[in-house]
C-alpha positions as CSV (number, residue, x, y, z in Angstrom):
1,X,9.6,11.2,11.1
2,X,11.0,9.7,8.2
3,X,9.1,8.1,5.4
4,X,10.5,5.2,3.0
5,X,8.4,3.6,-0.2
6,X,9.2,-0.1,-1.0
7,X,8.1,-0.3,-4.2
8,X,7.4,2.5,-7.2
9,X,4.8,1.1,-9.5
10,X,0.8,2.4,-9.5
11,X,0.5,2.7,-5.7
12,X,4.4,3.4,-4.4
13,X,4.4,6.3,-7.1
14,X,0.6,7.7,-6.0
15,X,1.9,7.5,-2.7
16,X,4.5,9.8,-3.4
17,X,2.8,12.2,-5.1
18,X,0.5,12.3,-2.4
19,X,3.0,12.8,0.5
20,X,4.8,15.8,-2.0
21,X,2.0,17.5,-2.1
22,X,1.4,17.2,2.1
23,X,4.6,18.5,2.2
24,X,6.6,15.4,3.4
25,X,9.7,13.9,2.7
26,X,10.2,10.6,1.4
27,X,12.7,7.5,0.0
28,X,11.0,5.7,-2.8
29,X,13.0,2.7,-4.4
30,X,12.3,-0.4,-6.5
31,X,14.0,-3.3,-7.4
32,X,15.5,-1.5,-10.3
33,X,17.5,0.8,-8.3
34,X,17.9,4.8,-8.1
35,X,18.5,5.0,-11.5
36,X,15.7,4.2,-12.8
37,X,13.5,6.7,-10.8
38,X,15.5,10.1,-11.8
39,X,12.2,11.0,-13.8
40,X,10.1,10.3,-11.2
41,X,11.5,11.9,-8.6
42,X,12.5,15.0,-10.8
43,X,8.9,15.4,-11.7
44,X,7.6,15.1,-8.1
45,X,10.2,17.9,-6.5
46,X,13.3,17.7,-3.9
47,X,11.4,16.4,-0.9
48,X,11.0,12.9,-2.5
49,X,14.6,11.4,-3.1
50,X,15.3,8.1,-5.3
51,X,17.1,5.3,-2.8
52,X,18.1,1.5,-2.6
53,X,15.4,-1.0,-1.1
54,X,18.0,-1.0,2.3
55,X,17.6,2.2,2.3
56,X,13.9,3.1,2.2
57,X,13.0,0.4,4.4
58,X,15.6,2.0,7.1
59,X,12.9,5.2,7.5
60,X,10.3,5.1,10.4
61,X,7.4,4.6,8.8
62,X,8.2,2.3,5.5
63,X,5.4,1.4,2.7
64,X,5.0,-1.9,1.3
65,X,3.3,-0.9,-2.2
66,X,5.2,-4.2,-4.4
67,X,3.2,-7.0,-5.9
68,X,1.8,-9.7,-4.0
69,X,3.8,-12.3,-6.3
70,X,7.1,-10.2,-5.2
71,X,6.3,-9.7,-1.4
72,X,8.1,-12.7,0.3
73,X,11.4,-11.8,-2.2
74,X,11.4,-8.4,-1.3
75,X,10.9,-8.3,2.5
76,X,12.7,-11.6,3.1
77,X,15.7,-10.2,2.2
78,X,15.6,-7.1,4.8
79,X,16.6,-7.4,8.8
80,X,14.2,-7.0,11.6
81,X,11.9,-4.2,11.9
82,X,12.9,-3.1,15.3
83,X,9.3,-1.2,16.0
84,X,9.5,0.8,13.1
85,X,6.0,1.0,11.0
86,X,5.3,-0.7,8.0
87,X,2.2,0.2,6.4
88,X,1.1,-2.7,4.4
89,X,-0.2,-1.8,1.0
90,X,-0.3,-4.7,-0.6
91,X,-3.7,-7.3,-1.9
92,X,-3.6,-10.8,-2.8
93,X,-4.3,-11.0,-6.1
94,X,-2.3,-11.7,-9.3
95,X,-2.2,-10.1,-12.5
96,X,-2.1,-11.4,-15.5
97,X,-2.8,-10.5,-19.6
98,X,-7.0,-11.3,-20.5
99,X,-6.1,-10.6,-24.0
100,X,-3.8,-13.3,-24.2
101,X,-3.9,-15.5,-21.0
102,X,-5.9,-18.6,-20.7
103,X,-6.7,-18.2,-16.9
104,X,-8.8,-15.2,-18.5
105,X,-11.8,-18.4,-19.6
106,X,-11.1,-19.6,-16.1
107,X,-15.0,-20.1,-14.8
108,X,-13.8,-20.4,-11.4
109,X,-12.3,-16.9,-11.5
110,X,-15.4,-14.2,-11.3
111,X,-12.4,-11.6,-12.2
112,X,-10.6,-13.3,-14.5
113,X,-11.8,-10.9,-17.5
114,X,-10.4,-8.4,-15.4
115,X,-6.9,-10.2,-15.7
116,X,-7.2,-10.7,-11.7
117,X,-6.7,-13.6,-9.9
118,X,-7.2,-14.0,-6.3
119,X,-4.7,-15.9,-4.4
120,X,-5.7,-19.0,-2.1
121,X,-4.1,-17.9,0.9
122,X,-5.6,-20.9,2.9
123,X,-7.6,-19.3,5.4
124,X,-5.8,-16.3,6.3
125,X,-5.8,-12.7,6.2
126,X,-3.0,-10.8,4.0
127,X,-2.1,-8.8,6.8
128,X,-1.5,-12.3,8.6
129,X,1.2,-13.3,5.9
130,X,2.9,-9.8,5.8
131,X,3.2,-9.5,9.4
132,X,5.7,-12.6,9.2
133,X,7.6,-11.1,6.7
134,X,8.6,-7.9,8.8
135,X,9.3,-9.3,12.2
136,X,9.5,-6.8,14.9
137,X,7.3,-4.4,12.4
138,X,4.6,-2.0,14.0
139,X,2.0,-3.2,11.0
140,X,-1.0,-0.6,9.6
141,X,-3.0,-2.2,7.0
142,X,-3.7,1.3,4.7
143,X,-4.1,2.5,0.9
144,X,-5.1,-0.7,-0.5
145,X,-8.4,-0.8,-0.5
146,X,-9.3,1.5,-3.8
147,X,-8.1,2.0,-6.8
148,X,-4.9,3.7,-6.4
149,X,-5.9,7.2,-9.0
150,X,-8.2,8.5,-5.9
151,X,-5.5,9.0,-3.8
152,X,-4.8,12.3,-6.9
153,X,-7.7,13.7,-5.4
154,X,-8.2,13.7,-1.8
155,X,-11.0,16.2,-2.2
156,X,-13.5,15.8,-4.2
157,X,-17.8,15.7,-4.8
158,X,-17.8,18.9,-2.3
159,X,-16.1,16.7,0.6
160,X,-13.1,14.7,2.0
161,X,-12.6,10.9,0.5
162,X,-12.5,8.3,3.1
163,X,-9.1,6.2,3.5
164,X,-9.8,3.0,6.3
165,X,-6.1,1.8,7.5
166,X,-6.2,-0.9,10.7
167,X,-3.6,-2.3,13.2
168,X,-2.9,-3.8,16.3
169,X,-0.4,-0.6,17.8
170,X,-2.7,2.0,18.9
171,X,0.6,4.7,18.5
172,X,1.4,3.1,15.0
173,X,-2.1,3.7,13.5
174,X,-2.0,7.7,14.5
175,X,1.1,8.0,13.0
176,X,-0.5,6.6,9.4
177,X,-3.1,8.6,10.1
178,X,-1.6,11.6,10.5
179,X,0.0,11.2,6.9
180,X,-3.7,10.6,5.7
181,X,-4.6,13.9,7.1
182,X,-1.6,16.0,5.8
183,X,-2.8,14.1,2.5
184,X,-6.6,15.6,2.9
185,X,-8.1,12.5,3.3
186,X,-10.6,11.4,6.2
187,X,-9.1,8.5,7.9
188,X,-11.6,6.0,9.4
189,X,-10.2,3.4,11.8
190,X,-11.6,0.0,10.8
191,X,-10.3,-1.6,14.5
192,X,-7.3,-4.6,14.7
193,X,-6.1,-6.1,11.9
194,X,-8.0,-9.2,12.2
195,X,-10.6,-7.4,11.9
196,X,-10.0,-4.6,9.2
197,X,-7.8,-6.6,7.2
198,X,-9.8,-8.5,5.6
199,X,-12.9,-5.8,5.4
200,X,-10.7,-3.7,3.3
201,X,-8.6,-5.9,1.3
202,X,-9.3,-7.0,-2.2
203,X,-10.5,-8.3,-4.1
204,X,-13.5,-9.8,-1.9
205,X,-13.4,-7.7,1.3
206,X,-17.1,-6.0,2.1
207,X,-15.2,-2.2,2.2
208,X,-12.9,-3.1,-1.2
209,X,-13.3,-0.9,-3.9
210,X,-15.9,1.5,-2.1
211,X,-15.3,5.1,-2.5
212,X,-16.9,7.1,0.5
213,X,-16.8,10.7,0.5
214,X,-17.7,12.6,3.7
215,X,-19.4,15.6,2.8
């Protein structure tokens, strides 16, 4: 089983860390290319290798972990899937500056002083919009749904924290569980994507930003 990162910013780099320290291998890459990740990848030890986008979306189980804003660009531009997983890390929201942005007054925006704003996605689910960007993609809807600095601590309060991933392929969603449970975490199978999708996505799903520990 190979493992590929699309994307090395606050969730792509976690990620890494967290599959290090399971023990796994991995390609992480970025729109910047190899180069860029040489201190990265030097901190985090020889089983995580910098690579081209190609390249870590060519392993068998590929992360999405790139900006919403970024997502269309970035998997547009890649071939069919083929049944390979994608685990879809991504939420639609937009960032922007409070300090200096006017959307931060927007009184339509309940998160705007959080320099968030949600994206009008007309009705659908993220997953939805994703799973037409990776055609012929296995797609797991996993590590999105809290902030990205618990996946350093997998154990913690006397217990396991409680990762939720959902999908449509029953074999697809053992596989990202598996990883979960290499990681330390306690996986918790929140059903098809219609309907874990949008419990666990932020910024508005019921289950976003909840952090469950199973003691």
């Amino acid at each position: 089983m190979s493992i590929g990162i699309i994307g090395s910013g606050a969730l792509g780099a976690s990620f890494a860390r967290l599959v290090a320290k399971a023990g796994l291998s991995a390609v992480i890459s970025n729109s910047r290319g190899p180069a860029s990740l040489a201190e990265l990848v030097q901190e985090l030890g020889p089983s995580i290798q910098a690579g081209t986008v190609a390249q870590a979306a060519s392993a068998d189980i590929v992360l999405v972990a790139v900006r919403w804003v970024d997502a269309a660009k970035v998997l547009g531009s890649l071939p069919a899937w083929q049944g390979r997983i994608v685990i879809d890390g991504t939420n639609p929201v937009e960032f922007f500056d409070p300090a200096t942005s006017p959307e931060a007054n927007d009184p339509t925006n309940p998160l705007a002083a959080y320099g968030i704003k949600p994206v009008d996605l007309g009705g659908k689910h993220s997953s939805q919009i994703i799973a037409q960007l990776v055609p012929g993609a296995r797609l797991v809807k996993a590590f999105n749904h809290n902030d990205v600095n618990v996946l350093k601590e997998p154990h913690t309060a006397g217990g396991k924290r409680v990762l939720f991933y959902s999908g449509d392929d029953v074999a697809a969603k053992a596989e990202v569980r598996a990883i979960m449970e290499a990681a330390g975490f306690l996986p918790i199978d929140l059903g098809p994507l219609e309907v874990g999708g949008p419990l666990a996505s932020l910024p508005f799903g019921p289950l976003s930003t909840h952090n469950f520990v199973s003691i």
